[in-house]
C-alpha positions as CSV (number, residue, x, y, z in Angstrom):
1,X,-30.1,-24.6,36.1
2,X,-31.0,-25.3,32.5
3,X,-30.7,-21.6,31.7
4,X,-27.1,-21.0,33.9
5,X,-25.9,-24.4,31.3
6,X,-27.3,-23.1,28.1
7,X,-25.6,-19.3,28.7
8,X,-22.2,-21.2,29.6
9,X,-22.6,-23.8,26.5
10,X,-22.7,-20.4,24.4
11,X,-20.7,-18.4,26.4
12,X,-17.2,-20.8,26.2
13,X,-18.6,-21.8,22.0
14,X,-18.7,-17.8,21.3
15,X,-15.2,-17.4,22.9
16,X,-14.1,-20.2,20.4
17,X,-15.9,-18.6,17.4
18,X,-13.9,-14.9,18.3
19,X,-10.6,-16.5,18.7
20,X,-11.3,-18.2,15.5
21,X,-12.2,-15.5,13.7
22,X,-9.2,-13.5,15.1
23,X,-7.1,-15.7,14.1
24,X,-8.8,-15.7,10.1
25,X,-8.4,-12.1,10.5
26,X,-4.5,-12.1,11.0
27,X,-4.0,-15.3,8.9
28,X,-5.8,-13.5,5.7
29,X,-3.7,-10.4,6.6
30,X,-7.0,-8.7,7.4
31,X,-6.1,-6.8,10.6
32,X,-5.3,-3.0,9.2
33,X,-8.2,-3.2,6.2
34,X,-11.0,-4.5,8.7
35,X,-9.2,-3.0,11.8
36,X,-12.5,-1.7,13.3
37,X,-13.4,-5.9,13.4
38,X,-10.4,-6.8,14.9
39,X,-10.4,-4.9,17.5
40,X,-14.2,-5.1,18.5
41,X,-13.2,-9.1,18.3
42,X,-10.5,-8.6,20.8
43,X,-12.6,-6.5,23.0
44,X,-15.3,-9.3,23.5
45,X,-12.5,-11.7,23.7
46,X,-11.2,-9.9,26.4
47,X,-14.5,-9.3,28.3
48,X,-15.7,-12.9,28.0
49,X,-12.3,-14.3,29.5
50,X,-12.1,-11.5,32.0
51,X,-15.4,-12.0,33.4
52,X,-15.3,-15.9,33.4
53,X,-11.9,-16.0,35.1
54,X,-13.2,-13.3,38.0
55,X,-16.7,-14.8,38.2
56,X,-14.9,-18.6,38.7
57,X,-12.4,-17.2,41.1
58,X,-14.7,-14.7,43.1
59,X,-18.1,-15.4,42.7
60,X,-21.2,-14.0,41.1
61,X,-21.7,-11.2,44.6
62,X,-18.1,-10.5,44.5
63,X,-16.6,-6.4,44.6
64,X,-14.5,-7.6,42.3
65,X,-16.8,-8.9,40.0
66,X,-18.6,-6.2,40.1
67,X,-16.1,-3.8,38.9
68,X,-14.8,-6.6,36.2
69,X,-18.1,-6.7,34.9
70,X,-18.7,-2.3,34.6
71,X,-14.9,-1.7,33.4
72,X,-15.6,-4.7,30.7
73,X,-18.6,-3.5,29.7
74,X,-17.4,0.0,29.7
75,X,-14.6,-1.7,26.9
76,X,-17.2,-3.4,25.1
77,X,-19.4,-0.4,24.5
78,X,-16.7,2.0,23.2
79,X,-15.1,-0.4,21.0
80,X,-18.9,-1.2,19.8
81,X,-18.9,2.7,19.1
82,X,-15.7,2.3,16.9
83,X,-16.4,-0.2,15.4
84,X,-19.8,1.7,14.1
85,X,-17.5,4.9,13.2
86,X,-15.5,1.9,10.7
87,X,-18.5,0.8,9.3
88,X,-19.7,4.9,8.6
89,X,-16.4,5.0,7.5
90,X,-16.6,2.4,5.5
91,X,-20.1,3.4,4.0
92,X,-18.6,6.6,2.3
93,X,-14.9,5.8,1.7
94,X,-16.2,6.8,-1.8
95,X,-17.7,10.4,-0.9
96,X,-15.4,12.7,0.4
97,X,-18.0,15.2,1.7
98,X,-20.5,12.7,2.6
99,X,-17.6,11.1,5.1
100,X,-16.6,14.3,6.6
101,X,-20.6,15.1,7.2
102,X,-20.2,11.5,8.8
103,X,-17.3,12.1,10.9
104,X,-18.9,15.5,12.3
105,X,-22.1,13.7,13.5
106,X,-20.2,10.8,15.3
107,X,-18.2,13.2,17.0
108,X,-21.5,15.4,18.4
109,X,-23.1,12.5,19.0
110,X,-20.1,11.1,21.5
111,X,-20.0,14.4,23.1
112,X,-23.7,14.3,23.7
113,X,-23.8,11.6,25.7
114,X,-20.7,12.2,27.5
115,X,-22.9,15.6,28.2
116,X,-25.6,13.9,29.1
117,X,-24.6,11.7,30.8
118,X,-22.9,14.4,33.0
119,X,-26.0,14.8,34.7
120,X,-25.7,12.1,36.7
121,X,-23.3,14.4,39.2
122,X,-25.8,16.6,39.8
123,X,-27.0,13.9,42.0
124,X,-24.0,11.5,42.6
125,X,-21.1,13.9,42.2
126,X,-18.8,12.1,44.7
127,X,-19.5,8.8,43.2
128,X,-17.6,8.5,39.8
129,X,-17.8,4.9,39.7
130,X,-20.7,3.1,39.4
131,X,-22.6,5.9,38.9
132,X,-21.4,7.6,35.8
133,X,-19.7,4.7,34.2
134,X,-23.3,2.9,34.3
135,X,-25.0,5.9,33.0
136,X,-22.7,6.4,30.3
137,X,-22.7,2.8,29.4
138,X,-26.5,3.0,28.8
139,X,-26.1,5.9,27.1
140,X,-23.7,5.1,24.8
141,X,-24.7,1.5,24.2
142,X,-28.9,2.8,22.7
143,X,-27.1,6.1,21.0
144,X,-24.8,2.2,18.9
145,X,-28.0,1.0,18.3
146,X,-29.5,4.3,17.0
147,X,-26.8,4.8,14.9
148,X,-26.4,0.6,13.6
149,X,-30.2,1.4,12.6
150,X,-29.1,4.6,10.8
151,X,-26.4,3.1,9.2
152,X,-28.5,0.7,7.8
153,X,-31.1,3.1,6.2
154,X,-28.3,4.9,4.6
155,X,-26.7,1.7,2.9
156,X,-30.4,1.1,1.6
157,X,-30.5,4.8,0.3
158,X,-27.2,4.9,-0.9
159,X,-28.3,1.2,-3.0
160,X,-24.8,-0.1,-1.4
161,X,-23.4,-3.4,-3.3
162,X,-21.6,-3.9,-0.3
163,X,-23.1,-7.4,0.6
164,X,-20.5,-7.8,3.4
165,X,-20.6,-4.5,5.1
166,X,-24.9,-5.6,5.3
167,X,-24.5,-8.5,6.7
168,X,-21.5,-7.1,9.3
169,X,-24.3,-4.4,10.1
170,X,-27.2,-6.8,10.9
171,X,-25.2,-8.4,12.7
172,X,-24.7,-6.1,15.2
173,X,-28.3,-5.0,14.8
174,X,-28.8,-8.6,16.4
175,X,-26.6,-8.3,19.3
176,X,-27.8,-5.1,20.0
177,X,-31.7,-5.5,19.6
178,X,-32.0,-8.1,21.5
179,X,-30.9,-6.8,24.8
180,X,-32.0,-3.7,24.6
181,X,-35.5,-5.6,24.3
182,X,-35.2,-7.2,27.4
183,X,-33.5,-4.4,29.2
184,X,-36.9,-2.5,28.6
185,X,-39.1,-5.9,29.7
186,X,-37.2,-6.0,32.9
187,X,-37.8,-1.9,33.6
188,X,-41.1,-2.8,33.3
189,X,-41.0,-6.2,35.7
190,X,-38.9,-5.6,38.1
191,X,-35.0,-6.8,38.8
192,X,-34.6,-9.9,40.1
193,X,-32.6,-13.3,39.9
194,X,-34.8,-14.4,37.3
195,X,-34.5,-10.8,35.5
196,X,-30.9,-11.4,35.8
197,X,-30.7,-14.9,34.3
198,X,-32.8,-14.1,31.4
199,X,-30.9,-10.6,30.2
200,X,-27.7,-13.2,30.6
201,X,-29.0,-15.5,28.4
202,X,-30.4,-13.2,25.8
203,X,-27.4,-11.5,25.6
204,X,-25.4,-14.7,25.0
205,X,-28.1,-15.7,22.4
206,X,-27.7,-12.4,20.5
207,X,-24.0,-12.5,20.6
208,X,-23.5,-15.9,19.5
209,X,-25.9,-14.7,16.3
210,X,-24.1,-11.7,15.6
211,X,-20.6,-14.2,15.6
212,X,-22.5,-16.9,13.4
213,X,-23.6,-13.7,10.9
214,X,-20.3,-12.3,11.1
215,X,-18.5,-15.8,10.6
216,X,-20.1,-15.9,7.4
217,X,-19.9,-12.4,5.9
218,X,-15.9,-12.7,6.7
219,X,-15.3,-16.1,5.3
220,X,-17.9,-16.3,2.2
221,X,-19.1,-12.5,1.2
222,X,-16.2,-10.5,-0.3
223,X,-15.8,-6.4,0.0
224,X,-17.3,-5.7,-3.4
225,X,-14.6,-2.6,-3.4
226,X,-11.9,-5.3,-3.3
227,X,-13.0,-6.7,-6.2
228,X,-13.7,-4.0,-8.5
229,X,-9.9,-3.2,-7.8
230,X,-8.6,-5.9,-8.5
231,X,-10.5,-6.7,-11.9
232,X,-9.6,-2.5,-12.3
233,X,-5.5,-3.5,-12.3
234,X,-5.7,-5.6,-15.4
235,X,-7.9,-3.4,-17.7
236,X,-5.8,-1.0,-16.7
237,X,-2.7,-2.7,-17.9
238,X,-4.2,-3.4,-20.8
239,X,-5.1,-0.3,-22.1
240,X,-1.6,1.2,-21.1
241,X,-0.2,-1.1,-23.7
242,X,-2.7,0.1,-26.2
243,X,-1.3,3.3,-26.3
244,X,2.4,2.6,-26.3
245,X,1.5,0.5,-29.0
């Protein structure tokens, strides 16, 4: 009982946090320049609402529920893999060949697990749904946390001054790390109610970080790019006059 109030305490506070940050995002005029954000935002925005609304008007065993829970999740995961090509993107706005090098690997790497995770009819083939859309979730959801872990190495190898992109990045290296943890505990216990309870809570937990993390990279750590162009606009200027003069 002390677990279900503790993952609705964060659940309802990390809906506040998104639709606060959301709302920094348009108020700062933010939404095309940090549009892989936004939209990641929105989609747990939407998944959080959806599934508290179906869960409070159908219940926890509910068909509906069910599928509420898979097509949101199925959201969540490919706006988590956007939101990963943005921050790539973002990584080597800078080098042009480094970006398209970028670009190519996301791509294989989407196809591959759609590939993969084609195998599934080979056994289910009549089943679309659950069957694929789970297996592709899974998929999908380690290949976002292989590639947040890659992403991170390169900023460290690249020496990125990008403070802000970091922090963005660890913060989804929170969300994601933690579940995927306890995913692999419960494959090793067993499902169960208890099982269930716990990879609820740990997911709330890590979410709720990520927000906090992500709270403070948008509202007190600046895109060092930003910066340098706008100090660039001035010097400019000046030195424009210099040879007129």
């Amino acid at each position: 009982m002390d677990s279900n109030i503790v993952s609705y305490a964060l659940q309802y506070t990390g809906i506040l946090v998104e639709v606060a940050l959301i709302l920094y995002l348009a108020r700062r005029s933010l939404w095309k320049r940090e549009g892989g954000i936004a939209v990641y935002l929105t989609s747990l925005l939407i998944t959080e609402v959806t599934r508290a609304y179906v869960l409070h008007v159908n219940g926890l065993d509910s068909r509906r529920f069910f599928y509420a829970y898979w097509c949101t999740d199925l959201l969540l995961v490919i706006s988590a893999f956007l939101l990963l090509c943005f921050f790539f993107g973002r990584a080597c706005r800078d080098q042009e060949r480094m970006s398209r090098l970028v670009r190519l690997f996301l791509v294989s790497v989407f196809v591959l697990v759609v590939a993969i995770s084609g195998v599934v009819f080979t056994h289910k083939y009549t089943e679309l749904f659950p069957y694929y859309i789970f297996e592709f979730n899974q998929n999908l959801y380690f290949a976002c946390l292989v590639l947040n872990t890659l992403l991170y190495l390169l900023l460290q190898y690249m020496e990125s001054t990008d403070d802000q992109l970091a922090l963005l990045v660890c913060g989804v290296g929170i969300q994601f790390a933690g579940p995927a943890a306890t995913l692999a505990l419960l494959h090793l216990i067993g499902a169960g109610r208890f099982a269930q309870s716990l990879n609820s809570l740990v997911m709330r937990v890590c979410t709720f970080g990520m927000l906090l993390v992500w709270a403070y990279a948008l509202v007190h750590v600046r895109d060092k790019a930003t910066v340098v162009t706008r100090r660039e606009i001035p010097v400019l200027a000046q030195v424009t006059a210099n040879l007129n003069i």
